[in-house]
C-alpha positions in Angstrom: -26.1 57.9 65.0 -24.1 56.8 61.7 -20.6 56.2 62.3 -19.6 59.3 60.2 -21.1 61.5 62.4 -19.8 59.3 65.9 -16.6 60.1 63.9 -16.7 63.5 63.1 -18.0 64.0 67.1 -15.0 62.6 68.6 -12.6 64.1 66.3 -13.8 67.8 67.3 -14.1 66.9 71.2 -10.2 66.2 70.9 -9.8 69.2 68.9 -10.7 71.2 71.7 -7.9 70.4 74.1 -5.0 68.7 71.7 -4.0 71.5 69.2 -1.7 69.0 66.9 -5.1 67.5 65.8 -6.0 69.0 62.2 -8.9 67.7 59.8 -8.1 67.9 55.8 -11.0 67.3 53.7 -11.8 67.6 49.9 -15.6 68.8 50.1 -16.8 65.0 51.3 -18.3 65.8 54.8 -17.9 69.4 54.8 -21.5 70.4 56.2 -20.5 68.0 59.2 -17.8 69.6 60.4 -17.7 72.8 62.4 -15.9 75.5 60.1 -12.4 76.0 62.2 -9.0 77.2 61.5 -8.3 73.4 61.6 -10.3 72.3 59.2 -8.8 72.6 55.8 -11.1 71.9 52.6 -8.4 71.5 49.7 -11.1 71.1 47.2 -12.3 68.1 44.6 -8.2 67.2 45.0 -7.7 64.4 46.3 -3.8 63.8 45.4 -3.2 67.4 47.4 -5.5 66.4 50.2 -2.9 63.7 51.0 0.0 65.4 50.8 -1.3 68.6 53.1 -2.1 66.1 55.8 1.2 64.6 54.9 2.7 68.2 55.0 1.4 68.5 58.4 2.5 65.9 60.0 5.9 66.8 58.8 5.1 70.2 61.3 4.3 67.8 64.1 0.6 67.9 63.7 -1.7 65.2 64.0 -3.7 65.1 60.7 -7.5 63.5 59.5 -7.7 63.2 56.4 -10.9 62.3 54.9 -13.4 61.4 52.1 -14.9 58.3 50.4 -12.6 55.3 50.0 -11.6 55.7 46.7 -11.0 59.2 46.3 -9.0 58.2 49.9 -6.8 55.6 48.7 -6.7 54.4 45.5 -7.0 57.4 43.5 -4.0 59.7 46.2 -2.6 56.1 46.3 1.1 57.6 45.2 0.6 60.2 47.9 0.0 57.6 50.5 3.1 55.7 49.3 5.6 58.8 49.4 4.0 61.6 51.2 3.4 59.2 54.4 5.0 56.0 54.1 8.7 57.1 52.9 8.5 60.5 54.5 7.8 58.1 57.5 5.4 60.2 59.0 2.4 59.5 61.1 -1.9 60.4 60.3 -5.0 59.1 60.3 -6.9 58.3 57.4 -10.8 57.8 57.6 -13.1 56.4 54.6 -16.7 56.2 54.2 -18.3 54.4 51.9 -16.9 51.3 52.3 -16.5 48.9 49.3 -20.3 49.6 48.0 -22.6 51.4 50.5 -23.4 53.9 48.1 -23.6 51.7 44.8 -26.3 54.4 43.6 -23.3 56.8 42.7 -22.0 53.8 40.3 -18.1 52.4 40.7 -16.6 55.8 41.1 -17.5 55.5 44.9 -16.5 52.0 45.3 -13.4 50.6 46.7 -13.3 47.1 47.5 -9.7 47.0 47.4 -8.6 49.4 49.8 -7.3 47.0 52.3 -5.2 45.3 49.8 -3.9 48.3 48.7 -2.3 49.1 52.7 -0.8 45.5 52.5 1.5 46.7 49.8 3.1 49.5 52.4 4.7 48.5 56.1 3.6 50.0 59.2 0.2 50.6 58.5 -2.3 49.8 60.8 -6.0 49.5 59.7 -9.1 49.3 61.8 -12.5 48.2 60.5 -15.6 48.8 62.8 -18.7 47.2 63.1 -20.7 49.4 65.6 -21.0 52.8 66.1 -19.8 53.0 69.6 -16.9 51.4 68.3 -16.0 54.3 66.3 -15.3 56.3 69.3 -12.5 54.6 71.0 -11.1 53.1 67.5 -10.7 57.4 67.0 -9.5 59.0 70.0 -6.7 55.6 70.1 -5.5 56.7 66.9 -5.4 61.0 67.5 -3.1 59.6 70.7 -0.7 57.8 68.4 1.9 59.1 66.1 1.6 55.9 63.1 -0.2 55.4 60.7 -3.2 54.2 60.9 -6.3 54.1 58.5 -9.7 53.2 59.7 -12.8 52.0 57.3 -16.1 53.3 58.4 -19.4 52.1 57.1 -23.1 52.5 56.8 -23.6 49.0 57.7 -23.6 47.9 60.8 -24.0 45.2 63.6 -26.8 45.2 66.2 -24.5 45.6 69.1 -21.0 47.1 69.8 -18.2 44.5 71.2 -15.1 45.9 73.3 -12.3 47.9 70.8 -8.8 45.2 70.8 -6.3 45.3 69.3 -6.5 41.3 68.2 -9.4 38.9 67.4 -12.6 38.8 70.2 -13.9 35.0 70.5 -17.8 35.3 70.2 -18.8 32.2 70.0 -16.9 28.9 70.5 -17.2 25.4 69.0 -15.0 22.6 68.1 -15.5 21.9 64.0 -13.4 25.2 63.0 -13.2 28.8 63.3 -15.2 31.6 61.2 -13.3 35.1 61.3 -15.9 38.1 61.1 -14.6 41.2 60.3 -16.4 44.2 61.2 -19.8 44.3 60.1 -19.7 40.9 58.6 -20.3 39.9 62.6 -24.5 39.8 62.7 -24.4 38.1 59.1 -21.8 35.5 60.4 -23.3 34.9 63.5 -27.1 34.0 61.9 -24.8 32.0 59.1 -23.0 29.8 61.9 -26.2 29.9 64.5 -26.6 25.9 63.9 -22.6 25.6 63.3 -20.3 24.0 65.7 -17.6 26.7 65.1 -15.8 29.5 66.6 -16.6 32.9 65.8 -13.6 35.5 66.4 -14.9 38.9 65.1 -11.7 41.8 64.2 -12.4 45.2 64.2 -8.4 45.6 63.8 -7.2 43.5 60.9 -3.8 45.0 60.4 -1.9 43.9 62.0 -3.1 40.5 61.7 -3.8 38.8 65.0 -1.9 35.6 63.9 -1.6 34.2 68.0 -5.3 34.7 68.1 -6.4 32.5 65.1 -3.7 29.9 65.7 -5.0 29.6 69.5 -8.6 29.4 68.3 -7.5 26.6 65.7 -5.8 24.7 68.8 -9.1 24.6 70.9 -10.9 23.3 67.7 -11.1 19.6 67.0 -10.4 20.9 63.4 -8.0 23.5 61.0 -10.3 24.8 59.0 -10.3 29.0 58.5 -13.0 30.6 56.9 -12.1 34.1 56.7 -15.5 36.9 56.0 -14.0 40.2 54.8 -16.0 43.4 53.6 -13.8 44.2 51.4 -11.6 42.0 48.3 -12.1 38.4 48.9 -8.7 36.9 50.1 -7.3 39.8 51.4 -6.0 38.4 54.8 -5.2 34.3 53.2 -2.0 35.3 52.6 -1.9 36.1 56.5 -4.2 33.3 57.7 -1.8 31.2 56.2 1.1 32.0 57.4 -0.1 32.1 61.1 -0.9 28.4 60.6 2.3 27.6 58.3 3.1 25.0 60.9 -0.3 23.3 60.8 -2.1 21.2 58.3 -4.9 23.5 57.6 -8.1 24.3 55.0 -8.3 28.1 54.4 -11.5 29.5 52.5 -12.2 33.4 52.0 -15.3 35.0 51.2 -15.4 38.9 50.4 -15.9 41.3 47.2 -15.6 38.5 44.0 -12.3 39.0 42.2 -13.2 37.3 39.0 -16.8 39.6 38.0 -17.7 43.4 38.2 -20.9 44.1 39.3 -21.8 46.6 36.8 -25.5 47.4 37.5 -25.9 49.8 40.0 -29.1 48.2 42.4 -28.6 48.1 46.0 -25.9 47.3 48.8 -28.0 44.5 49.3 -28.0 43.8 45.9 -24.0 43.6 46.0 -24.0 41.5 48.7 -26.1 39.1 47.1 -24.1 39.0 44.0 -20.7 38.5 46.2 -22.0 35.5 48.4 -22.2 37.9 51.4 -25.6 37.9 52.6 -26.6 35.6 55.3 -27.6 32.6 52.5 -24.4 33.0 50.7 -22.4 32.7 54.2 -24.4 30.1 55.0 -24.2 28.2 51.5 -19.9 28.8 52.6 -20.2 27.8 56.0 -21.8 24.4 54.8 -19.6 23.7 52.3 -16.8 24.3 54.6 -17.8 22.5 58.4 -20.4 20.2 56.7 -24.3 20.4 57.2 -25.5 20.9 61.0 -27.3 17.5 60.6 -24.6 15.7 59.3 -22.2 16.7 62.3 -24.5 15.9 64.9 
């Protein structure tokens, strides 16, 4: 089961007992969800899909509002600003499509800088899962809560689930630096680092930023060195990373969506990852470059 769908399950189980719970759409996902009187399709209009859920939640009602990431953020992004953050209201906002899931539908339905985009507002939190049965509990957390809260689903995905925190989960554990895996960069950063002597800390929460979490995995390590593997705009946590570990002499490297190309040629996610260094042999090539080769260590 996709995590769309794991998403649009949970959100209509809670539906049926919590009546603040409301879903606003703008046609993205409409033959998924079970036509209600709480389901409200505003159209192909993105800027008024905001501000009804926004409108809502100015009634006390819990609102999910929802389409593809860039018709989600960056194009409503004014709504988002005013409607939400400085009416200081709480929803949830859920995204598919991630920054290039779909690239067949061309740049339109791209958003690689969705993340960034929340770091510009306070008191967003932001959740990024890497499993399916992740979904589930990252949801029903956020109907129970009354912030804000936006959460990045994807069609990729990791093997396996790992237990829903709020701060960084230690995977694996070695003692030549630490590798931060967000969502489902895990699977790829784990067969990257398999002959690595570092820590692995996988996030499916990155905002906020578990700072205590990375600076105690940097303590256990016989070395500072960061390297942080984001789905979504390269260096979009750095400015975070390095702050937590202001106080220690540290290396800090970022892989994610390139900043300084646009992949204009539609091909395949796949494709995209192999253009952005975020396939297993570009993590690799990083994780070399960063901890030194596995024979050189031992």
């Amino acid at each position: 089961m996709s995590m769309r769908q794991v998403f649009v399950d949970t959100v209509e189980d809670v539906m049926r007992h919590d009546p603040r719970v409301a879903v606003v759409i703008a046609e993205i996902s409409r033959d998924v969800f079970t036509p209600q009187e709480r389901l409200i399709n505003v159209g192909i209009r993105e800027q008024a899909l905001v501000g009804v859920g926004s409108g809502l939640a100015l009634t006390g009602m819990r609102p999910v509002v929802h389409t593809y990431a860039p018709f989600l953020v960056e194009r409503p992004f004014e709504q988002i600003k005013l409607d939400f953050g400085h009416q200081d209201v709480g929803g949830v906002l859920v995204s598919i499509g991630g920054s290039y899931d779909d690239p067949v539908w061309g740049r339109t339905h791209q958003a690689p800088g969705d993340v960034t985009l929340f770091d510009t507002l306070p008191g967003w939190t932001v959740r990024v899962p890497g499993h399916p049965d992740e979904v589930g509990p990252i949801v029903r957390d956020a109907l129970e809560r009354d912030d804000r809260i936006y959460i990045r689903l994807s069609l990729r995905e990791n093997e396996s689930p790992h237990p829903v925190v709020e701060g960084f989960t230690e995977v694996r554990r070695g003692r030549r630096g630490v590798v931060v895996a967000v969502g489902p960069m895990l699977d790829k950063v784990l067969e990257a680092t398999r002959d690595a002597d570092v820590t692995v800390l996988y996030a499916t929460t990155v905002r906020p930023f578990d700072a205590a979490g990375l600076q105690a995995a940097v303590d256990r390590a016989d070395h500072a060195d960061v390297l942080l593997v984001e789905p979504y705009l390269e260096g979009t946590s750095t400015h975070l990373a390095a702050e937590a570990l202001a106080d220690v002499p540290h290396r800090l490297r970022s892989l994610g969506v390139r900043r300084d190309f646009e992949l204009r040629a539609y091909g395949t996610a796949e494709d995209h990852d192999s253009a952005h260094d975020l396939d297993v042999l570009g993590i690799t090539a990083a994780v070399r470059r960063m901890f030194g080769h596995p024979a050189a260590a031992a």
